[in-house]
N, C-alpha and C positions, 0 to 999 in steps of 0.2 A: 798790218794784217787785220783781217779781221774776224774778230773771234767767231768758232763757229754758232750754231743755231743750236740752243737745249733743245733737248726733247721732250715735251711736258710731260708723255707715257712714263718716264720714268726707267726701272731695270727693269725687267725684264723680272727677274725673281722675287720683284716687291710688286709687281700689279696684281698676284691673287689677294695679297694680304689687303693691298687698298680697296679692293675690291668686297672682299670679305665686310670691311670696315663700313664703307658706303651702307653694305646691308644690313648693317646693325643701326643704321640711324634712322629716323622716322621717315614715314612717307613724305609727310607733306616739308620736310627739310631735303632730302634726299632725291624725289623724284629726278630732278634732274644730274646729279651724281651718278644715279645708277645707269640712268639713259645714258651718259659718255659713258660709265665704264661697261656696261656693256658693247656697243658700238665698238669699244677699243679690243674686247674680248671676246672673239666670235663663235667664242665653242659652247656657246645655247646648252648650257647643262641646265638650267633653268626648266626646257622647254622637253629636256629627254624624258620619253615615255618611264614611266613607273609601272613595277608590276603593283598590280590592285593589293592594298596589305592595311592595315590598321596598326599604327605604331602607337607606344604610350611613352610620352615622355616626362623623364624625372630630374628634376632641378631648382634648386634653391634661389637662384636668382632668375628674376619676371623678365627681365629683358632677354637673357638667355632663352627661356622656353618660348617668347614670345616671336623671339628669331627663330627658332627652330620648328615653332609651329607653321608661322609665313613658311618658310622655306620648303618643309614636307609637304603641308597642302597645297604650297601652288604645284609639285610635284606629282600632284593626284594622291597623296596618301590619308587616310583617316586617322585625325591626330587627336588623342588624349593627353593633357598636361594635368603634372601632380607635379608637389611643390619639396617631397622628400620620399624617403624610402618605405616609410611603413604607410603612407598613401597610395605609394605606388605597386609594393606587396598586397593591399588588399584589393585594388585594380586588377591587379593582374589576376587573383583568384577567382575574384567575380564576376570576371568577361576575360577569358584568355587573350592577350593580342598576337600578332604577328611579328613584334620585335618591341626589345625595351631599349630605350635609347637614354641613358642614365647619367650626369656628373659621379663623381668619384668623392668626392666633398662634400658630405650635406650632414646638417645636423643629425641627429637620434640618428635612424639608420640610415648609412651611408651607403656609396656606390655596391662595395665588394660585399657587406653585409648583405645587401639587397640580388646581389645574385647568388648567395650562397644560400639563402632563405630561398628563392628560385630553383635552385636547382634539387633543394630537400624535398621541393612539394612534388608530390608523383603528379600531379594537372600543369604543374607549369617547368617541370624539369629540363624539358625540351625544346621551351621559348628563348631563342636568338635573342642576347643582349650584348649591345654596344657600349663599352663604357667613354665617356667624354672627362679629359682631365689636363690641367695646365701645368702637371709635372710631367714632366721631357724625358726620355734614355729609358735605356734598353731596360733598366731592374724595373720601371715605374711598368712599363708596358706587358712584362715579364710576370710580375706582382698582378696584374687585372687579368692577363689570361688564365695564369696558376689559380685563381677564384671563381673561373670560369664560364668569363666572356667569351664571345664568340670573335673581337674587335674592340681594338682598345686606339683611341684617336686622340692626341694631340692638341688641346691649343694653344693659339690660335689656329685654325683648320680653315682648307678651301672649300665653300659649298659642294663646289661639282667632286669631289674628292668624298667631304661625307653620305651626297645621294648617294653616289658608286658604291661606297660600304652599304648604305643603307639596300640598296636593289640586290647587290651581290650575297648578304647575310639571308633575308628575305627568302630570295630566290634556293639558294643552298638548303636555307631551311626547310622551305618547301619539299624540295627533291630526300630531303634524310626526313621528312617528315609524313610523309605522301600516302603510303600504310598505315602511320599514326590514325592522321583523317582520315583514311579510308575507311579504317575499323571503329572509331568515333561515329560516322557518319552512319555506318550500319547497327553500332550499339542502339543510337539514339532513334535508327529507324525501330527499333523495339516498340512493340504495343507493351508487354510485359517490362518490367521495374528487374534493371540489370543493377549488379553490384558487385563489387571486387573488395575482399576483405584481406588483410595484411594476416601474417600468424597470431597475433594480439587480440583479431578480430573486429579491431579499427575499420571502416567502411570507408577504401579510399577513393573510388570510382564509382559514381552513379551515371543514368543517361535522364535523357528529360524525363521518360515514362515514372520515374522512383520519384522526383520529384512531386510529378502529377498528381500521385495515388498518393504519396505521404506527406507531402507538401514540404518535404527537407530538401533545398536543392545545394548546388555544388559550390554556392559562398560558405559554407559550412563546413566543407571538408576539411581533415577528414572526421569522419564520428568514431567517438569514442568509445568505446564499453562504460557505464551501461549507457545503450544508444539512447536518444530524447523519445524516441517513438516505443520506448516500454511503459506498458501498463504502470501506475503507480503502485511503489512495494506497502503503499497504505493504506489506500484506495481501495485500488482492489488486489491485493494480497494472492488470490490465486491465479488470475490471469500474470500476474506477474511471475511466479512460478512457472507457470507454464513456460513462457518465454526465455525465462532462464535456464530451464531446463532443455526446450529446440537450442537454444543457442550453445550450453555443452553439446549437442551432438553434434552443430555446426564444428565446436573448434576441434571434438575428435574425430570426428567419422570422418572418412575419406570421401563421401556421398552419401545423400541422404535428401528427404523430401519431408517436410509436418507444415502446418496449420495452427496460426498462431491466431492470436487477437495484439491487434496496434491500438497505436492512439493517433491518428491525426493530428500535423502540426493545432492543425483549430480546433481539437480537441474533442472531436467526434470519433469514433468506438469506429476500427475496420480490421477485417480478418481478412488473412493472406496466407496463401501456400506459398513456402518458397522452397526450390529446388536448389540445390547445391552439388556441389563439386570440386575438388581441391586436386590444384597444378602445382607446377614450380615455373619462377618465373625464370627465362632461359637466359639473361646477361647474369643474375645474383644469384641465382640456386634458391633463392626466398621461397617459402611454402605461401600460395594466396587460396585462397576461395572463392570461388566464380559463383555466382548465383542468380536467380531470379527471382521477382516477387510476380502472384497474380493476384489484383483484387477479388476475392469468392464471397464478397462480405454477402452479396444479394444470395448467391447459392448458398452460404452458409447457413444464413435466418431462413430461408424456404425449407433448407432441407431440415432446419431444425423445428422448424413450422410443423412438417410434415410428421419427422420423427416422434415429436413431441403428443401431437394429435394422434398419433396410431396407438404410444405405449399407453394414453389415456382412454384410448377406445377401448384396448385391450384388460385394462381395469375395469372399465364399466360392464362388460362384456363378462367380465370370471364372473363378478362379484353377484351375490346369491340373496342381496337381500340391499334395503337403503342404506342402513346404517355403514354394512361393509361395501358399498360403493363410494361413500364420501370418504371414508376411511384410508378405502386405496387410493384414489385420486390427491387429498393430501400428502399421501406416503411418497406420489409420482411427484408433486410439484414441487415438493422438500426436496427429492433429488435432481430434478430437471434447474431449480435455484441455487442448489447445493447452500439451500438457508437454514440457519439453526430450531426454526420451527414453522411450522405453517398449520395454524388453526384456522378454524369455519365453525364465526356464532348465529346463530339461528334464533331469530325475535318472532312470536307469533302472536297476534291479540294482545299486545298490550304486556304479554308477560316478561319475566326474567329473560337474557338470551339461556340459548344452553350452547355447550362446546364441544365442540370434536375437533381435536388433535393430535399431531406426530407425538405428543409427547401424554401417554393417555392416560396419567395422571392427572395433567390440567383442568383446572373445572374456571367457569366465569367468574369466581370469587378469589381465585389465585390469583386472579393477572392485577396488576396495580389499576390504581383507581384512575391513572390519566389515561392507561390503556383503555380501560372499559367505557369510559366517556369516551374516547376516539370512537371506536368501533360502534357504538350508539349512534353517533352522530354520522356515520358513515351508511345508516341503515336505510336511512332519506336521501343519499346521494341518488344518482340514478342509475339505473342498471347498466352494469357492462362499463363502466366508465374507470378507470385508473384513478385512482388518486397516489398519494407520496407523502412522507416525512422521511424524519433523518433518520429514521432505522431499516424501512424498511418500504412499503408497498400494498395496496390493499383493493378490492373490486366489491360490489354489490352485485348478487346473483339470486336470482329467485329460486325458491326453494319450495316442495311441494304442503311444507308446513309454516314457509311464510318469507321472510327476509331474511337472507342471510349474508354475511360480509365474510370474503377471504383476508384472512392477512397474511402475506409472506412476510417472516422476520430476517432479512439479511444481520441484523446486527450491525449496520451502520458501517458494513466491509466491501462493500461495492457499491458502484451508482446502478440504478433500475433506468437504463436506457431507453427511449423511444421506441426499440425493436423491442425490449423486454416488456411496455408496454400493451403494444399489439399483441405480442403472443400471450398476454396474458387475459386482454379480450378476447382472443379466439377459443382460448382453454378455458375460461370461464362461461362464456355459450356453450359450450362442447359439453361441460360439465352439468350447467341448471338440464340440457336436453335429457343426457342420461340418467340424472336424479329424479327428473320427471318420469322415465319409463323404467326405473328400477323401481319407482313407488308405483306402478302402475302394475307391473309383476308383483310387486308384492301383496299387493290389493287381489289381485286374481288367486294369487300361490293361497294365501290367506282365505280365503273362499272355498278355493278347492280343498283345503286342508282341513276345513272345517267342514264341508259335506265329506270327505272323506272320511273321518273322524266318526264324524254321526252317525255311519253306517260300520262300521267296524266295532265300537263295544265300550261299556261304560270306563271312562275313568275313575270313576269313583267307585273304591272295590270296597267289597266289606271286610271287617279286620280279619286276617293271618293269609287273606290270598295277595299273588304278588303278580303279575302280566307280563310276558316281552311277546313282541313282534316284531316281523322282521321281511318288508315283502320282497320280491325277486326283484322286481321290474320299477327301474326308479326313473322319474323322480315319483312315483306315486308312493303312498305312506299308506296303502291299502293292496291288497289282490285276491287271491279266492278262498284265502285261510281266514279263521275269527272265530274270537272268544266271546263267550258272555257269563257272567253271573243277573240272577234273575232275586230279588228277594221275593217271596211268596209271601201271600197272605196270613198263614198258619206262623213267620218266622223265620220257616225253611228258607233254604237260597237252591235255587237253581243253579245250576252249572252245565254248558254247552262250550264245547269245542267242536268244529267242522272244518271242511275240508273242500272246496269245490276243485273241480277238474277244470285244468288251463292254469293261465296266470294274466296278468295285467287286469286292464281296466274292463273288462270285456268278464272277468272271471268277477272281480269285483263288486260288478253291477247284479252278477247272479247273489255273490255271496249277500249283499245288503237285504236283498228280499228274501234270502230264507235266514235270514240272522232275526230281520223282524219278525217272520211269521213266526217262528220257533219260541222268540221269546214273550209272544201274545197266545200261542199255546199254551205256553207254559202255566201263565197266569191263569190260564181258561183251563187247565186239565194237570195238577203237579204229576202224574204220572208221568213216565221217561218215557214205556211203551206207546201210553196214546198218544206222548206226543209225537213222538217219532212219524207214529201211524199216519196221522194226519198231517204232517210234514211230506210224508211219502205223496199225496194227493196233491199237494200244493205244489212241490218238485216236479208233477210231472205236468203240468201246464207252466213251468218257465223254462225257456228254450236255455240249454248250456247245463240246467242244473241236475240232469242227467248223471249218478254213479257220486254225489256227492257223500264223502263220510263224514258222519256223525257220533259226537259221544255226548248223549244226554245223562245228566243225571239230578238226585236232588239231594243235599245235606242237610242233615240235623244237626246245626253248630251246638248242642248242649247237649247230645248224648253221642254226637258222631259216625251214627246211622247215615251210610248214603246207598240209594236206590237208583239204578244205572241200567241203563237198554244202552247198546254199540251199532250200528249203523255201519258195519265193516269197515270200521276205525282202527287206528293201531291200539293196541291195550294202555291202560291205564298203568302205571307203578307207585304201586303203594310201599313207602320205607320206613318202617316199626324204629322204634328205639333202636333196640339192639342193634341196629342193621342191616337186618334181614329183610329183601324184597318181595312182594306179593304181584303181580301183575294180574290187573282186574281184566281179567278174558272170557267171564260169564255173559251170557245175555247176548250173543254174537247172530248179526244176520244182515242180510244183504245190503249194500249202500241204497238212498234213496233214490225213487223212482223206476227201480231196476224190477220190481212187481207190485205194482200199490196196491191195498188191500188184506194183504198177505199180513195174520198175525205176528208180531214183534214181541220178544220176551224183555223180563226184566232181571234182575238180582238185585240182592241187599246187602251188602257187607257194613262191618265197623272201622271207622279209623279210628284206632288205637289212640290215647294221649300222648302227644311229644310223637306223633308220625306226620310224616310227610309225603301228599299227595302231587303228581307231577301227571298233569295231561297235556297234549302235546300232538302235533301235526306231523304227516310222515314228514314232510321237509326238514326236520330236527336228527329223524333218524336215518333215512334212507340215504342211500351213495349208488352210485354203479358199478356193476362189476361185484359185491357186496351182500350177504344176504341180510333182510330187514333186520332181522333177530341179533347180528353182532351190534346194528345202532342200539338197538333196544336195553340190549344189558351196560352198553356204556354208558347211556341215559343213567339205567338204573344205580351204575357204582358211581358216575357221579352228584346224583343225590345223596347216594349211601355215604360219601366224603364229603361234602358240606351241611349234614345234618345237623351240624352243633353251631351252625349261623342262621342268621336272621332270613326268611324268605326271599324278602328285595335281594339282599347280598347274593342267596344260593340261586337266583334267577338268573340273575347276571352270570355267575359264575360256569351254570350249565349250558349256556348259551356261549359264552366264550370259549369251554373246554369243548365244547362237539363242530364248533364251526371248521369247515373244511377250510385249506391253505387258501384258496384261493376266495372264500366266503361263500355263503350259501348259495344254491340256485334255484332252488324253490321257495315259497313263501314257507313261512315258519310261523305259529302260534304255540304259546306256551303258558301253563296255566300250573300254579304252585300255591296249594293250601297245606297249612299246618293246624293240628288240630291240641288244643282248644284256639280260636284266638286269641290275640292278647285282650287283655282286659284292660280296657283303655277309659275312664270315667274322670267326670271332673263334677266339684259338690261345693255350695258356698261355703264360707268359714266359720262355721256354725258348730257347737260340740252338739247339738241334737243330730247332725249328720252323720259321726261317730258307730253308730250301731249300722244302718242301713250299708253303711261304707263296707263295713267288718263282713254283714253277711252276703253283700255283692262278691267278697275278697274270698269268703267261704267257699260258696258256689264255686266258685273257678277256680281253687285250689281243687274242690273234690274232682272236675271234670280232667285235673291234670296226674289224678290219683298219683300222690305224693305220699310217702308216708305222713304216719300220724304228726309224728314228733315235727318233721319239717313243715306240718300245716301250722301244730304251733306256732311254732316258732316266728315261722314270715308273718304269722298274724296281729301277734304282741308286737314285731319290730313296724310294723305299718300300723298297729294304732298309737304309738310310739311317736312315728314321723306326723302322721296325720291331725295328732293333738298338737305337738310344737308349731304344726304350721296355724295352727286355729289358735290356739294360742297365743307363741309368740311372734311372730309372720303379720297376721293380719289381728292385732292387738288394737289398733289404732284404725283399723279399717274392717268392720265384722258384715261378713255376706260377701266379703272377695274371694274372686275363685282358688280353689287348691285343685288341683288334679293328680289323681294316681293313675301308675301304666305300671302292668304284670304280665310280663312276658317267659312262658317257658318252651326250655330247648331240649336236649337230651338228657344230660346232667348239670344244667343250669338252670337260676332261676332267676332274674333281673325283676326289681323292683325301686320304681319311680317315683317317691312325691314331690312335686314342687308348687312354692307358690310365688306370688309377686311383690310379697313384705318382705321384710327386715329381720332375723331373730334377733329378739336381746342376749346379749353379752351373760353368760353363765355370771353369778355372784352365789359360790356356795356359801361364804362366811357371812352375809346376809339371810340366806335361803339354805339353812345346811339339810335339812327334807327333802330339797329341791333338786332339778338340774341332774336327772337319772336316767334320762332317756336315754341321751345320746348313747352312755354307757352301757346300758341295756341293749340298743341296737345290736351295738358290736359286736356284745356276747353271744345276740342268737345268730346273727348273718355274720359268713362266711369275712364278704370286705364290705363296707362303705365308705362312702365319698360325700362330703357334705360342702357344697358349693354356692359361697354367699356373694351376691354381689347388688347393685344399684337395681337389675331386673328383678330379684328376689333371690330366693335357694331354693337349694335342689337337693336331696336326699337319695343318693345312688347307693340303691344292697344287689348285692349279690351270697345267693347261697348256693353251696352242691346239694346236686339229687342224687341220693345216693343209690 
């Protein structure tokens, strides 16, 4: 017989595996292997469409993945090969694939590590993995999905048997996945920075846009608290607060929306609103936080541009004068830097700077010496231009008295950014403009202040008178009220108070002209009558000064004779010692220009010594709804209660006690003599001065009619002081001045020597005759005060008038 014919094909259940085999060997050995077993095996799994998919595959052995790559890609699939597991974990985070096709065996992380790690991460929990492995039975296959695979496959395996898994996983995935993408697909169509935060506040989902704007993308996930994109807690220490603080409200609030400050992967400065929201997520109950970011960095610096510029307009704008326009402007940029100081020094001609700062102690000799060399050297920079060191920041600005340099001091706690740059050249222009046109006000204010001034009345008073005014209509420091003292020829002092009809600058301009003529009358005629008379004549060729009142009068400061015409003025109040008021109402007749021509009367009274003379404008007394006569006596009992203080003080005081709640509305002039005046002289240190001193001291004791005893007395105790200073004061320096001041009140009597020496040190056991003054002092005045120091001493008595 004869034997039959082998089959070379073999069984039937060994030609996938030879087949298998053939494909693991090289091309150029194999070509023709695989061409028979092909040929032999007609079911072209080779050639079967693929859905489109990108698979990553992971495997320890080259030959393995190299097979597996051939075989997917001629299959149309986009294949990535990694050689182990934590290659292949970080693959798959940083380009999601379409399927992982894995051994089970590989060193560091293995198959089941690698999808348990897969399936923890929320980006890649979802991605289909196939595990490949050459342990066989149900526990091994059982063991890969329980870790879960999607597909756990056997070697040695048929190709057509792994594409099929391979299409079928793919495909499956797609269809359980298809929502995934979809909602992927529309996240990322986001122009705004999406994000999904865990309860922890971990950032486990971004789309492209978060990337874009922060440059964190999603190989990074997820982020951690504290996130890369916070401000540094050292850096800048407040913006980083800030951030920490949006981000509690992130992790409690259940919605919410703030405005923070980032940091750019590359480390440039961006601010962002982000909107928030907090769900649950619907398979785990987990609490997340949905949100979004919007870059606002360009709105942010514009509007802070904007902001910035307005509260600094609004500075220059209050501010009433140069000094307090720099002043505030620094106050603004101290806060707008939120830096621990910001001064502005000022070099002009070659001199020292001078300083103005937040901190207004500071002066140019405080600041250290490498400071003051900066800012020097910063004075030749060029205008408007930033500079920088490590504290802080600084500009060159012109100033209307020369060069001046800003520094903002941050303290070396934030960086001064490009943006903080710019807006500190726009506020620095913004500033030199305003500093120019507040010196430019001030140059006028100053002008005006000073003709104003010049028509209103002398400053410079003769001793025991004291002035307030007060006009309605501001900003003017004048209107149609005004005082004068006139010194006469003979001694005498003239005194005029008046009163024009109106107020402002209009009433003003009248008062100037009969303030001077009156006080050129005066010189020209001391009578009060004639002056008035011819006042009358002169009022009535200037338009306005029609019904103006007038109180003329003239004093005799050494007998206290004053002679008084009224011009239909309110009265005069005269306040004696005792306290009793007089109201000078003699000599009364019509206001100026109301009949010119018309004889005007006069009177003569005395003020008493230790009385107190109060002339005054109706605006002090008058109200409405009021008759004149209640202002009038409260005038008078407010003098009557500050009679025992000094004029200046009782001025102020009857000016503050009659002003109405809401302040005067008329102009107000007020005029306050006390008679004798003080006796105010100053004499070199001479003991021949000694006598003339005594009988200047005499005189003005009698004109204060003191008793006898008490003229004594002050008179031994003041030749007393006046020798010690001659003496021993100016010992070492003879012809330096000593000056005495004697001032009396009701029942007081103050007396003043001082000079600009040194006394010697009492030695009685040297000098036991000696060194009896002082002692003598005490005995006749009441208290003294003897006050020694580096300017000299001072000799303060006080005695009662009994």
């Amino acid at each position: 017989a004869i034997a039959p014919e082998t089959d070379s094909r073999g069984t039937p259940a060994a030609d996938p595996y030879v087949q298998e085999a053939l494909r693991w060997l090289p091309d150029e050995v194999s070509s023709e292997a695989r061409t028979a077993a092909t040929a032999a095996d007609p079911s072209g799994y080779a050639a079967a469409p693929a859905v489109p998919a990108r698979v990553l595959v992971a495997d320890d052995n080259a030959d393995m993945r190299e097979y597996l790559a051939r075989l997917l890609d001629g299959a149309g699939y986009q294949v990535d090969v990694v050689a182990d597991g934590s290659a292949a974990l970080r693959a798959a985070r940083a380009d999601i694939p379409d399927l992982v096709i894995s051994d089970v065996m590989m060193p560091g992380l293995d198959g089941l590590g690698l999808v348990a790690a897969l399936r923890a991460d929320p980006r890649t929990t979802s991605v289909p993995v196939v595990l490949l492995s050459a342990r066989a039975g149900q526990e091994a296959s059982i063991e890969g999905l329980q870790a879960g695979a999607d597909d756990y496959l056997v070697k040695p395996f048929v190709a057509a048997e792994l594409l099929a898994r391979v299409r079928a996983s793919v495909e499956l995935a797609r269809l359980r996945n298809h929502q995934a993408r979809w909602r992927k697909a529309l996240v990322d169509s986001l122009q705004e920075a999406f994000f999904v935060c865990d309860e922890d506040g971990s950032v486990m989902e971004i789309n492209a846009a978060f990337a874009d704007i922060l440059g964190y993308g999603p190989d990074g996930l997820p982020y951690r608290p504290i996130h890369p994109w916070w401000p540094d807690a050292e850096i800048d220490p407040e913006a980083h607060r800030d951030v920490a603080h949006a981000f509690s409200q992130l992790l409690n609030e259940p919605k919410g929306s703030y405005t923070i400050p980032v940091v750019h992967r590359d480390g440039h400065r961006l601010w962002v609103t982000a909107t928030f929201n907090q769900a649950r997520d619907p398979d785990t109950g987990r609490r997340v936080t949905v949100g979004t970011l919007r870059d606002v960095t360009a709105e942010h610096y514009s509007v802070q541009r904007k902001s910035a510029q307005a509260a600094l307009s609004m500075r220059l704008t209050m501010a009433t004068s140069l000094p307090e326009a720099l002043a505030g402007s620094l106050a603004e940029l101290k806060g707008l830097w939120r830096a621990d100081c910001v001064l502005a020094a000022v070099a002009a001609g070659g001199q020292e700077a001078s300083v103005t700062a937040t901190d207004a102690d500071l002066r140019w000799e405080d600041l250290p010496t490498e400071r003051r060399e900066r800012l020097t050297a910063w004075l030749d920079q060029p205008l408007l231009t930033p500079v920088e060191d490590e504290t802080g920041a600084g500009i060159t600005v012109s100033h209307p008295e020369g060069t001046m340099v800003l520094w903002i001091d941050l303290g070396g706690q934030r960086p001064f950014t490009d943006e903080d740059q710019l807006l500190l050249s726009l506020l620095a222009g913004q500033l030199a403009q305003g500093l120019s046109r507040a010196h430019q006000i001030d140059q006028q204010r100053e002008t005006a202040i000073a003709l104003q001034r010049s028509i209103l009345g002398p400053s410079n008073l003769p001793e025991g008178f004291a002035v307030r005014y007060e006009p309605a209509t501001r900003p003017l420091e004048v209107g149609g009220d005004w005082y004068d003292t006139v010194r006469l020829p003979d001694g005498r002092i003239g005194i005029v108070v008046g009163d024009c009809v109106g107020r402002g600058l209009e009433a003003a301009t009248v008062m100037g002209q009969l303030r001077s003529a009156c006080r050129a009358l005066l010189l020209q005629d001391s009578s009060p009558a004639q002056t008035l008379m011819a006042l009358d004549h002169f009022a009535a060729g200037v338009p306005g000064a029609l019904c103006t009142t007038v109180f003329c009068g003239v004093l005799d400061p050494e007998t206290g004779d004053l002679t008084y015409s009224s011009a239909g003025h309110p009265p005069g109040i005269l306040t004696h010692p005792d306290g009793t008021t007089v109201l000078l109402d003699g000599a009364r007749s019509l206001p100026l220009a109301v009949r010119p021509g018309r004889h005007r009367p006069e009177v003569t009274c005395v003020v008493p010594a230790r009385a107190t003379l109060l002339l005054y404008t109706d605006g002090l007394v008058e109200r409405r709804r009021r008759p004149l006569t209640v202002g009038i006596d409260e005038a008078g009992e407010a003098v009557q209660a500050g009679r025992d203080t000094s004029v200046d003080d009782l001025a102020t005081q009857v000016m503050t006690q009659l002003a109405p709640a809401g302040g005067y509305d008329d102009d107000v002039a007020l005029l306050l003599y006390r008679h004798p005046a003080p006796l105010d002289m100053a004499f070199p240190a001479e003991s021949s001065q000694l006598a003339p001193v005594r009988k200047a001291l005499r005189n003005w004791l009698a004109q204060c009619e003191l008793p006898p005893r008490t003229v004594q007395n002050v008179l031994v105790a003041a030749g007393e002081a006046c020798a010690n200073a001659i003496e021993h004061g100016h010992r070492d320096a003879p012809g330096a001045p000593v000056r005495l001041r004697a001032e009396a009140r009701v029942d007081d009597l103050r007396l003043i020597v001082a000079d600009t020496g040194r006394w010697k040190t009492p030695q009685p056991e040297a000098s036991p005759h000696r060194g009896r003054g002082v002692a003598l002092m005490r005995a006749l005045m009441n208290q003294v005060t003897i006050t020694s120091g580096t300017a000299g001493t001072t000799v303060d008595m006080h005695t009662r008038i009994a």
